[in-house]
C-alpha positions, 0 to 999 in steps of 0.5 A: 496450480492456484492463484491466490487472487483471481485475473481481476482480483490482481487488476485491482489490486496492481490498480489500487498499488498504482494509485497508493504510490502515486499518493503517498509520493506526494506527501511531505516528510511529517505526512510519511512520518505519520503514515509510517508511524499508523502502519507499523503499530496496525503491523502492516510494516514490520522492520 
């Protein structure tokens, strides 16, 4: 069975998650709007 990420590959990537989120709740609602706004038309969120 094949992982789509190797072991340290998903360290880093759980990491860098970690490190996102504690980010982003530290940001105001205008900060979210934005951040909200960038990421949907770059498509990394599609509602």
């Amino acid at each position: 069975m094949s992982s789509r990420f190797t072991q340290s590959e998903e360290g880093r990537r759980d990491e860098l998650i970690r490190l996102i989120e504690h980010s982003v709740e530290k940001l105001t609602l205008p900060e979210l709007e934005a951040l909200y706004y960038d990421m949907t038309t770059k498509c990394y969120i599609n509602d």
